[in-house]
N, C-alpha and C positions, 0 to 999 in steps of 0.2 A: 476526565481522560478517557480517550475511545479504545480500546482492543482491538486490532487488526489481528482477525482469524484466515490462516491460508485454505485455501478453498482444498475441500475433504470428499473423496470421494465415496460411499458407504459400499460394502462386499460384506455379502453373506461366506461364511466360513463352516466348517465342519465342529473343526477343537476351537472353540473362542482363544483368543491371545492371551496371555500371563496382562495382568491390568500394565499399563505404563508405568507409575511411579515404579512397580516391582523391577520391570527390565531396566529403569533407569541405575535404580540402586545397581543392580547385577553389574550395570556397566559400567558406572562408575567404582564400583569393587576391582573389576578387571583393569580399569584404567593405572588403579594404584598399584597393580601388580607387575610392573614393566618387566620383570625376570618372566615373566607368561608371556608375553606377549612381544616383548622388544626384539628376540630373535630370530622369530618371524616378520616381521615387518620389513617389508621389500620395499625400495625406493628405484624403481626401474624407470628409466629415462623415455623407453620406447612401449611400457604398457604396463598400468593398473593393475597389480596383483593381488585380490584378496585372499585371507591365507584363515580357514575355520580353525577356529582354535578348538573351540569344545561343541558338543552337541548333548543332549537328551530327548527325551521325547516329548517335550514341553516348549523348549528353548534352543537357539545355538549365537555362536558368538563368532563374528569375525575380526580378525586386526586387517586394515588397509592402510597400506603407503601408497601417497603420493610425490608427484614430482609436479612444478611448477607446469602450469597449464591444463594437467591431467582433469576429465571429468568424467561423468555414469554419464550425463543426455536425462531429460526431461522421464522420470519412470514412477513406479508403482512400487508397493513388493508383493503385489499379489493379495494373496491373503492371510499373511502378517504384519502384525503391528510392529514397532519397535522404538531403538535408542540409539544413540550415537553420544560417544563423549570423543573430541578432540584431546589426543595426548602430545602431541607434538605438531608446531606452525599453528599456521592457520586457514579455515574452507570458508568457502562462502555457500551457504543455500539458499537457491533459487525456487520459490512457490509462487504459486497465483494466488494472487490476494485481488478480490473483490475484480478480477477480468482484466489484473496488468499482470506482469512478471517482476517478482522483487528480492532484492537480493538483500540477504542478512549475515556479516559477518560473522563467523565462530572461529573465537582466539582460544588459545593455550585455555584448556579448561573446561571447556563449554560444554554442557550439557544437554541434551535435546531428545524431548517427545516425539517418537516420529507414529502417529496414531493411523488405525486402519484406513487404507486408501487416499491415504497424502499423495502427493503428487508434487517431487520437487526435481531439482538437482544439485549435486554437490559440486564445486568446482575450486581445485587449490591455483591461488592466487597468488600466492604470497613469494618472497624469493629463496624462500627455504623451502626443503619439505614440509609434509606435514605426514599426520598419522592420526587415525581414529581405530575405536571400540567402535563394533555395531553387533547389537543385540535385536534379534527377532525370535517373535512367539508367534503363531508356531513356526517351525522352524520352514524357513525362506525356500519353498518351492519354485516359486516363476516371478520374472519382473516384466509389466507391460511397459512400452515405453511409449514417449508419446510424441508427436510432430507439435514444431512449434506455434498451431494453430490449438493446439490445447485435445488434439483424435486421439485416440489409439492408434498407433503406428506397428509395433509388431511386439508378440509377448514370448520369449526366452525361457525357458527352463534354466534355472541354478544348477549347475554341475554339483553334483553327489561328490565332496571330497571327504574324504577321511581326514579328520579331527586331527589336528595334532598335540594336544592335550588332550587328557581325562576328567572328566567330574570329580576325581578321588585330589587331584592335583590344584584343582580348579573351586574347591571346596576349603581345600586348607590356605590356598591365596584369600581365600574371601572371608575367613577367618582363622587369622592368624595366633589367634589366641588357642583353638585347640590342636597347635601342634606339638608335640613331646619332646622333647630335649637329649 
């Protein structure tokens, strides 16, 4: 059986990223915590709203709702590695794999590596919404995007939002066992 790896682009960075499996775990921690994150999760008809949940100096987390058709466009994150777990519908991501374009479903659940200098897109299909966790180390400065000939098309600074969660909050979701009664 062959491994089909999506084409990776390498970035030197300052702060190296938290390894992958860690941000996976992180994300999938948040995924299970829908009182974190379900109240933010916007389903807007006419635009993609991501909403930071929490930040540190190592890490930050977004929730993103989708509505049917909604997409990013062919992008980067610069230079952060990351995660994504689907909490609700379902996305499809689009990488280049070996000089085609391929699209790989992600249903209710899915978890996903998104390693330095990937290069995909996400695009909800399905006729519900949908909702993702995304977790980037370090935390998500700038997205390149790229024309569908596979260039650099133009690179975007991430808007500075303020968190709407805290670490202290976002600590006890991720382990529930040390809360007091």
């Amino acid at each position: 059986m062959s491994v089909i790896a999506p084409a990776v682009h390498r970035l030197e960075t300052v702060d190296p990223p938290l390894a992958l499996p860690l941000l996976l775990d992180i994300a999938q921690g948040l995924a299970a915590a829908e009182d974190l994150w379900g109240p933010h999760a916007h389903h807007d008809e006419a635009e993609r709203r991501p909403v930071r949940l929490v930040a540190s100096d190592r890490w930050e987390a977004w929730v993103i709702g989708w509505s049917t058709g909604q997409r990013v466009e062919l992008h980067d994150h610069g230079a952060s590695a990351g995660a994504l777990v689907v909490v609700q519908g379902d996305l499809v991501e689009i990488t280049e794999v070996a000089g085609r374009y391929r699209p790989r479903t992600l249903l209710t659940g899915a978890a996903v590596e998104l390693p330095l200098g990937l290069v995909h897109d996400i695009v909800a299909t399905g006729p519900q919404p949908a909702t993702s966790i995304h977790v980037y180390s370090p935390v998500l400065e700038a997205m390149t995007f790229y024309a569908a000939d596979g260039k650099p098309d133009r690179t975007v600074p991430v808007r500075d939002e303020a968190p709407v969660s805290d670490l202290r909050r976002v600590a006890r979701a991720l382990h529930p066992s040390g809360r007091r009664g």
